[in-house]
C-alpha positions as CSV (number, residue, x, y, z in Angstrom):
1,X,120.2,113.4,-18.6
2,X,121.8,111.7,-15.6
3,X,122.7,114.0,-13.0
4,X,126.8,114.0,-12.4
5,X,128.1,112.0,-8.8
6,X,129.2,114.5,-6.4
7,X,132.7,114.1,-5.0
8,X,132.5,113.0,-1.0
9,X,134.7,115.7,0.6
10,X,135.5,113.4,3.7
11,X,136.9,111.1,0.5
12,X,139.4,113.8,-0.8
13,X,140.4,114.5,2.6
14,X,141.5,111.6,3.6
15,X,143.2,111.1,0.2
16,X,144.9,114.6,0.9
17,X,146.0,113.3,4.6
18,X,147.4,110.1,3.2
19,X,149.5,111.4,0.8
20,X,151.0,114.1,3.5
21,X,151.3,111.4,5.5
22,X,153.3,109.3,3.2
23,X,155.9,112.5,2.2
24,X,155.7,113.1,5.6
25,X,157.6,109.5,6.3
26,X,159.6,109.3,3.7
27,X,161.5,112.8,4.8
28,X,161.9,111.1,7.8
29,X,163.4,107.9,6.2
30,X,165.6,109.7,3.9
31,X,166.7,112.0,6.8
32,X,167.3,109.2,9.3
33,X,169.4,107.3,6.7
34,X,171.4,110.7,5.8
35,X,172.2,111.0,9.2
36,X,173.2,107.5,10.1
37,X,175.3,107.7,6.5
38,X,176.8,111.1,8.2
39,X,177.3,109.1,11.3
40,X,178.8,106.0,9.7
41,X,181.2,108.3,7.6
42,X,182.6,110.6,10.4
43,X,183.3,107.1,12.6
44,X,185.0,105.3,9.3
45,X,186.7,108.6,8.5
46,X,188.4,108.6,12.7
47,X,190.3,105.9,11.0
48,X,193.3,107.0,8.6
49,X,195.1,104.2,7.0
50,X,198.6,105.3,5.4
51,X,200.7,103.2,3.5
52,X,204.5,103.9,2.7
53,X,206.3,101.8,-0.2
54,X,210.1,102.5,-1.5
55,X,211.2,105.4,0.6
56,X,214.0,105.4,3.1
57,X,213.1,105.0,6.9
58,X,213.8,108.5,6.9
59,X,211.5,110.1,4.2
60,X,208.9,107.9,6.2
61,X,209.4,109.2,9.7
62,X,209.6,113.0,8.3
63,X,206.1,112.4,6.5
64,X,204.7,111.0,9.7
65,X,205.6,113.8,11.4
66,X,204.0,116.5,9.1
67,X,200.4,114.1,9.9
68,X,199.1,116.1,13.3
69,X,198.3,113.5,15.9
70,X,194.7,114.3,16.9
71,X,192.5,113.1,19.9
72,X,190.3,110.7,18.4
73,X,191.9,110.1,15.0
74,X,193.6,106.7,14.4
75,X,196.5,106.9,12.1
76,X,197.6,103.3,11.1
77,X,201.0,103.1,9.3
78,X,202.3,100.7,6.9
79,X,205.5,100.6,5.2
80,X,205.4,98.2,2.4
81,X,208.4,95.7,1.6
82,X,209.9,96.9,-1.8
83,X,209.8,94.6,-4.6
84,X,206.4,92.5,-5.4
85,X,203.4,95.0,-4.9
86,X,199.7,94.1,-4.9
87,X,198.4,97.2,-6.3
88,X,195.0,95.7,-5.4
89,X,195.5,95.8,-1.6
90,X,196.8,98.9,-2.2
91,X,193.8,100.7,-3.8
92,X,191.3,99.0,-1.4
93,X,192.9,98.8,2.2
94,X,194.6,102.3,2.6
95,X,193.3,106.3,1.9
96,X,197.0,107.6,1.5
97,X,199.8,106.8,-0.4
98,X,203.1,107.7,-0.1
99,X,205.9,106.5,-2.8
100,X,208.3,107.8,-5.7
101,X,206.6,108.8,-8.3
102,X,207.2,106.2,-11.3
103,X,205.8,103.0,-12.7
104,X,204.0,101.9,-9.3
105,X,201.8,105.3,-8.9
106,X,201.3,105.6,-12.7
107,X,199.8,102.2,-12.5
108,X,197.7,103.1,-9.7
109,X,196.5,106.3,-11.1
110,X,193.1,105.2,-13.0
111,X,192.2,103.9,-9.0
112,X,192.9,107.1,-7.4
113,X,190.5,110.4,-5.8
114,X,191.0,113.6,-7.1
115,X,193.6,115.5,-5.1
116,X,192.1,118.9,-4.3
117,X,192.2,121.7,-6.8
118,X,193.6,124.2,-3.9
119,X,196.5,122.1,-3.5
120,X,197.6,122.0,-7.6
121,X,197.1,125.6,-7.6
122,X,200.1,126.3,-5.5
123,X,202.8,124.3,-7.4
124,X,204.1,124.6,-10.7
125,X,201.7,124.0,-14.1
126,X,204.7,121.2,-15.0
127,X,204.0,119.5,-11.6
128,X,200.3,119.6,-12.2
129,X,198.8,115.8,-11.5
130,X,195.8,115.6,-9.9
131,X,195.8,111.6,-9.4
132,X,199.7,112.1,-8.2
133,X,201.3,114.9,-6.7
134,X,204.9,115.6,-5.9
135,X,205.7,116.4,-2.0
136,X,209.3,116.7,-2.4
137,X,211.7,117.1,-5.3
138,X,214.8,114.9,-5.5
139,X,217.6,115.4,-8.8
140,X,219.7,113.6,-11.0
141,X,222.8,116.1,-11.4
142,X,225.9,117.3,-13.1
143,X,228.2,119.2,-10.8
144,X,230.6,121.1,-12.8
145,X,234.4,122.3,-11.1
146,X,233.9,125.4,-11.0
147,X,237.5,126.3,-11.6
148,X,237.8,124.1,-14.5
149,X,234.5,126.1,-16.1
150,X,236.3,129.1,-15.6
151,X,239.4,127.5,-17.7
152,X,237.5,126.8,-20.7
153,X,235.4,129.2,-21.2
154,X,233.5,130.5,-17.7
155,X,229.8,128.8,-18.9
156,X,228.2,125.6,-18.2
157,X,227.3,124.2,-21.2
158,X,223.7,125.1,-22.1
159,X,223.2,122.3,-24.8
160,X,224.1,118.3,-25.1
161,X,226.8,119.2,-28.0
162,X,228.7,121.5,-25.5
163,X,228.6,119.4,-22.9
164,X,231.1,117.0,-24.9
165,X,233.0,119.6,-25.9
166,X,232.9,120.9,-22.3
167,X,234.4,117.5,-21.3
168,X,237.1,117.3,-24.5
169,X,238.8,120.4,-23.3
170,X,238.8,119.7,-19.9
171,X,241.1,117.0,-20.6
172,X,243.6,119.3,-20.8
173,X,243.2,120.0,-16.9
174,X,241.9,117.3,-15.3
175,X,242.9,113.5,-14.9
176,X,238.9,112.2,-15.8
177,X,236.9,114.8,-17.1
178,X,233.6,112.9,-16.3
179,X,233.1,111.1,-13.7
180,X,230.1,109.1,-11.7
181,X,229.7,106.4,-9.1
182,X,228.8,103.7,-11.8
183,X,229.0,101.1,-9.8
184,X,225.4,102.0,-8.4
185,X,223.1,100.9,-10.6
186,X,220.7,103.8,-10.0
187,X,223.4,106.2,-11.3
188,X,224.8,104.3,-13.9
189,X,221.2,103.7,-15.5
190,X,220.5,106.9,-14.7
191,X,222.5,108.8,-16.4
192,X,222.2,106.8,-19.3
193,X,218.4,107.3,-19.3
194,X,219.0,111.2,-18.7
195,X,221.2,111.4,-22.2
196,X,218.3,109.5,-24.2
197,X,216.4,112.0,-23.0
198,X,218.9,114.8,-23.2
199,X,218.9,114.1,-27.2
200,X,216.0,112.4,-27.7
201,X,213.4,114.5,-25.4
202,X,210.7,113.4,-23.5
203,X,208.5,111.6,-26.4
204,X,212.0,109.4,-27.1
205,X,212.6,108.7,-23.2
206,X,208.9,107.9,-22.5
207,X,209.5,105.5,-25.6
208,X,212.0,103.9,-24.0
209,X,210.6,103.7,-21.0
210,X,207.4,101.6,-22.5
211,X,209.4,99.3,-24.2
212,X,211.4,98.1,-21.3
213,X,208.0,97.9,-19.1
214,X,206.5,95.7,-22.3
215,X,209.0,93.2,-21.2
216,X,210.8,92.8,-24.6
217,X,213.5,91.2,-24.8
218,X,217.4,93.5,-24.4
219,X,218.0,93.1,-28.0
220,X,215.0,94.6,-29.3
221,X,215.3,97.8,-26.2
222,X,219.1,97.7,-27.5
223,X,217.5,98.5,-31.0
224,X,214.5,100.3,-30.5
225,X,214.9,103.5,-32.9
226,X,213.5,106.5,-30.4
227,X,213.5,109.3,-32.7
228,X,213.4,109.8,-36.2
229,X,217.5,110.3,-36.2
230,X,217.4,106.8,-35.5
231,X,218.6,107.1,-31.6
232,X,219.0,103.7,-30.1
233,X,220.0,103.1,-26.6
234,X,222.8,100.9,-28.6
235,X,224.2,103.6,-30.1
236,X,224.6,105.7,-26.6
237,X,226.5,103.1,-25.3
238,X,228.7,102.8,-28.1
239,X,229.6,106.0,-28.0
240,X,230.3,105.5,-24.0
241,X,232.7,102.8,-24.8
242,X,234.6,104.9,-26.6
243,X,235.0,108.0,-23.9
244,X,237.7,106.2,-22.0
245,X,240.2,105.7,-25.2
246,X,239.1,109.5,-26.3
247,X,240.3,110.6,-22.6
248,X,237.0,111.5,-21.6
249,X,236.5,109.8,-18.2
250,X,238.6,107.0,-16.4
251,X,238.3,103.5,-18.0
252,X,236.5,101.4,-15.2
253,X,234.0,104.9,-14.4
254,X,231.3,102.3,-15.0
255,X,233.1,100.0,-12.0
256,X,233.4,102.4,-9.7
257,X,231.9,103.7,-5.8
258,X,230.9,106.6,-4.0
259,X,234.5,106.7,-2.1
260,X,236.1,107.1,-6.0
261,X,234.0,109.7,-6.6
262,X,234.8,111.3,-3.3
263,X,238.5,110.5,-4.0
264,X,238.6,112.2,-7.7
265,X,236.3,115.4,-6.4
266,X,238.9,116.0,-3.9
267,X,242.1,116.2,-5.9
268,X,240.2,117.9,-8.5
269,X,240.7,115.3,-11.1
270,X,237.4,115.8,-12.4
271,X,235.7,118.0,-14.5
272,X,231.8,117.4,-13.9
273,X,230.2,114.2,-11.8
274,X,226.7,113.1,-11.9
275,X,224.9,112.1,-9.0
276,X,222.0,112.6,-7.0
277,X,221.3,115.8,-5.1
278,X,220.4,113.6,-2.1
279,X,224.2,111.8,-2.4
280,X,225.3,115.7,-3.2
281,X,224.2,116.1,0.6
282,X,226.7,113.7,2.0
283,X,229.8,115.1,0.7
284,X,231.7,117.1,2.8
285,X,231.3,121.7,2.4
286,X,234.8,122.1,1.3
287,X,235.2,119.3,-1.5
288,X,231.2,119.8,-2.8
289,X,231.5,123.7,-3.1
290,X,233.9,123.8,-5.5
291,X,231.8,122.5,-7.7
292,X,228.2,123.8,-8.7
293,X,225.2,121.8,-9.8
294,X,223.2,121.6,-12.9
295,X,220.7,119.6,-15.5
296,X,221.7,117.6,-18.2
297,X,221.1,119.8,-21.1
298,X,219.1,119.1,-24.0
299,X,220.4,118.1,-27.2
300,X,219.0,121.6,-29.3
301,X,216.5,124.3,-27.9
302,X,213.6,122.1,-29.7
303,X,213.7,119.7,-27.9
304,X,210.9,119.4,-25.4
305,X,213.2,118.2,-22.4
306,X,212.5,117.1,-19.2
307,X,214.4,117.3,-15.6
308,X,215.5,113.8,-14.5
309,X,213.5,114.9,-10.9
310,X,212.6,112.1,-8.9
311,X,209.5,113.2,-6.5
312,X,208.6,111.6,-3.6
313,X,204.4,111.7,-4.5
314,X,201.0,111.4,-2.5
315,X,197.8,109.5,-3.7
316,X,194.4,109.9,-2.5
317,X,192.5,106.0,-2.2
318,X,189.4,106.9,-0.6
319,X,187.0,110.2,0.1
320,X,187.5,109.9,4.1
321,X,187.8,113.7,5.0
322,X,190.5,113.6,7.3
323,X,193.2,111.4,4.8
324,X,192.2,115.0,2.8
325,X,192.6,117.5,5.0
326,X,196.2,115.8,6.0
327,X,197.0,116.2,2.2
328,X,196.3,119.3,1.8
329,X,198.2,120.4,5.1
330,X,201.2,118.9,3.2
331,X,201.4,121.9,1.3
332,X,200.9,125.3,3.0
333,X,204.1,126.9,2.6
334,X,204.6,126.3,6.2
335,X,204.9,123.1,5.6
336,X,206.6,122.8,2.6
337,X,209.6,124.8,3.9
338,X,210.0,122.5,6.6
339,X,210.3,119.3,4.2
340,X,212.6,120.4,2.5
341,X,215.0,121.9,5.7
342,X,214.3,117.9,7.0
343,X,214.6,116.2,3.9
344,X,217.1,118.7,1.8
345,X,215.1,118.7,-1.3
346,X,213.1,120.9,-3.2
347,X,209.7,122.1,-2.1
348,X,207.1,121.9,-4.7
349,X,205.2,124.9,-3.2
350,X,205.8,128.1,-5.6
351,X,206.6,130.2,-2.5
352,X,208.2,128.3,0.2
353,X,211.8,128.9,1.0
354,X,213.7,125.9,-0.2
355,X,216.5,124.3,2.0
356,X,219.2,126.1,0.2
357,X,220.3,127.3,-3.2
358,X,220.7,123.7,-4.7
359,X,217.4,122.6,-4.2
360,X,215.9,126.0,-5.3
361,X,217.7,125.6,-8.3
362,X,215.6,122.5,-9.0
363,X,212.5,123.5,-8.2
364,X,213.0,126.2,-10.8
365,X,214.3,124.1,-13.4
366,X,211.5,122.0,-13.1
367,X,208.8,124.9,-13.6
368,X,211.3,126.0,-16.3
369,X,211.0,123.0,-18.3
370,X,208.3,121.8,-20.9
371,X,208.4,118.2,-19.7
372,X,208.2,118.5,-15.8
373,X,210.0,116.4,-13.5
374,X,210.8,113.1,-14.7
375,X,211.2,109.2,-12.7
376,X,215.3,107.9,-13.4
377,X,215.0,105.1,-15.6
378,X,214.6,102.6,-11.6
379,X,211.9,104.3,-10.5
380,X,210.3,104.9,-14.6
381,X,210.2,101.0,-15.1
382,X,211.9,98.7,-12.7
383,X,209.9,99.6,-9.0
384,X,208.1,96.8,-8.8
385,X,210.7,94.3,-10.6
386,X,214.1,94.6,-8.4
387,X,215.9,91.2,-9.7
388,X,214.9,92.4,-13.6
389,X,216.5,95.5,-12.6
390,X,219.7,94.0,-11.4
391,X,219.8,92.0,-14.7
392,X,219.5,94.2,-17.2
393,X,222.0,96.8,-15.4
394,X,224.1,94.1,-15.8
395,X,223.7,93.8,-19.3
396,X,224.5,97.1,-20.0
397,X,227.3,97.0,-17.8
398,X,229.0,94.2,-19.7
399,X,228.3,95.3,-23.2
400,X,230.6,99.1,-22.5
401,X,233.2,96.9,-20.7
């Protein structure tokens, strides 16, 4: 038999040494590129790019001031014109995002980080998003006179069918028993939107919603049947024609201003306005306390409503630390309770002290409800499309006339 070849031990050595050597360099590799990658990231991440788009100059300079200014970090601002949005540049140029929450953010939403879990945990389950969360809570309202609640009855109306009755017999006190700046065409489609939903629910307002961001033409939104009881945004204004000849609100309330509304809340010649809690803020102590605030309410208690809560939102476009740690630092309580003092809207944070009964009141209502806060019908499917807006408010306009 042939004798077996002995292995050369100098061979196996080497072999050994080689392959030590090998790991050996490509630990160092890996760790030299982990650290440049470090490196890279902590100088890329000095840079902070924040983009602002359909808030008032002043929402703009509050949020600024809530971002710390910090040696060595750059913050670069930009507030974006309103109207015509590239969602693109958007996604790809900025790490924070700052807007109403609506049709722009829910079209950005599938592009957006993850906001941090710590941060969802200290709002309300309804306010929940973690592509899009609420900062500050503004709110379509209905301010009741208090003294002419008191004359029929003492209670708001706690469901859509008693809020018409609610108005009926106040015409036995009051010269317009509803009332609303209707010549602003955020109110006036506003408050439309907020009784589709009111009767309808969510489901039926979402439905709405969609069909008006499809582009269809005003015929077929006029017709769309949003529930199964066959409610049509034609038939709510139908019955709004007819509130002016059954004595329910003055006959050009689609027509008219902010200083009308002023005008009628002072001489108490109205029974309930709607509005916006941040217009609620400009009238004067001793006209706006005598009336008290409240949510349109649903048409039956099974109805999954919603609160017509427009929220001023953050979004997350990149994973650069510091754009994180400024969100996050958006809602310690601390923090929260002085956005809402600046801004006079609700905090979000399930703790903070809010600016003042009213804006409490909202924040509850919208933990309180199934469907959350909710866009007006602007903000739900017209942010990007001002001139389309304009139209078809004019549209509606003209068909109550």
């Amino acid at each position: 038999m042939t004798a077996k070849k002995r292995k050369n031990p100098n061979n196996t050595k080497a072999l050994k040494l080689a392959v030590i050597i090998i790991a050996a360099a490509v630990v160092i590799a890996l760790g030299v590129t982990l650290i440049k990658s470090v490196v890279n990231k902590k100088r890329s991440d000095k840079t902070v790019r924040v983009a602002f788009y359909g808030l008032s100059g002043e929402y703009c300079d509050i949020l600024k001031k809530q971002i710390p200014v910090e040696e060595g970090i750059n913050l670069v601002y930009e507030i974006l014109p309103e109207g015509i949005i590239d969602l693109g540049t958007v996604k790809d140029k900025y790490d924070l995002f700052f807007s109403w929450k609506g049709e722009v953010t829910e079209a950005l939403e599938e592009a957006s980080e993850d906001i941090p879990a710590k941060i969802l945990e200290v709002i309300p389950s309804s306010l929940q998003n973690k592509k899009c969360v609420p900062v500050v809570l503004d709110n379509c309202e209905l301010a009741y006179s208090k003294s002419v609640v008191e004359k029929t009855g003492g209670n708001m109306p706690s469901n859509f069918p008693l809020f018409l009755k609610y108005i009926s017999d106040s015409r036995s006190y009051v010269f317009s028993p509803f009332f609303c700046n209707g010549a602003d065409d955020r109110v006036f489609t506003a408050f439309i939107g907020n009784i589709i939903e009111a009767i309808g629910g969510v489901k039926a307002y979402k439905m709405f919603v969609d069909e008006i961001r499809k582009g269809s033409d005003f015929d077929t939104i006029m017709d769309l049947e949003l529930t199964d009881g066959q409610l049509t945004l034609r038939k709510v204004l139908d019955s709004l024609k007819e509130w002016p000849d059954s004595g329910f609100t003055h006959p050009n309330w689609y027509s008219a201003y902010g200083n009308d509304l002023l005008y009628f809340a002072q001489e108490d010649h109205v029974a309930v306005f709607y509005t916006y809690l941040h217009e609620h803020r400009k009238i004067q102590y001793d006209v706006i306390s005598k009336f008290e605030a409240f949510i349109m309410p649903p048409a039956s208690s099974t109805v999954e409503y919603g609160v017509m809560a427009p929220a001023v939102s953050v979004m997350l476009f990149s994973d650069n630390s510091n754009a994180k740690r400024y969100v996050q630092e958006l809602f310690t309580q601390e923090a929260q309770e002085e956005l809402s003092t600046k801004t006079k809207l609700a905090p979000v944070h399930l703790r903070a002290q809010a600016y003042d009964k009213q804006a409490d009141d909202v924040r509850y209502w919208v933990a309180a409800c199934p469907g959350g806060a909710l866009p007006d019908l602007y903000l739900a499917a017209f942010q990007r499309k001002p001139a389309e807006f304009k139209e078809f408010t004019s549209k509606i306009r003209n068909y109550i006339k």
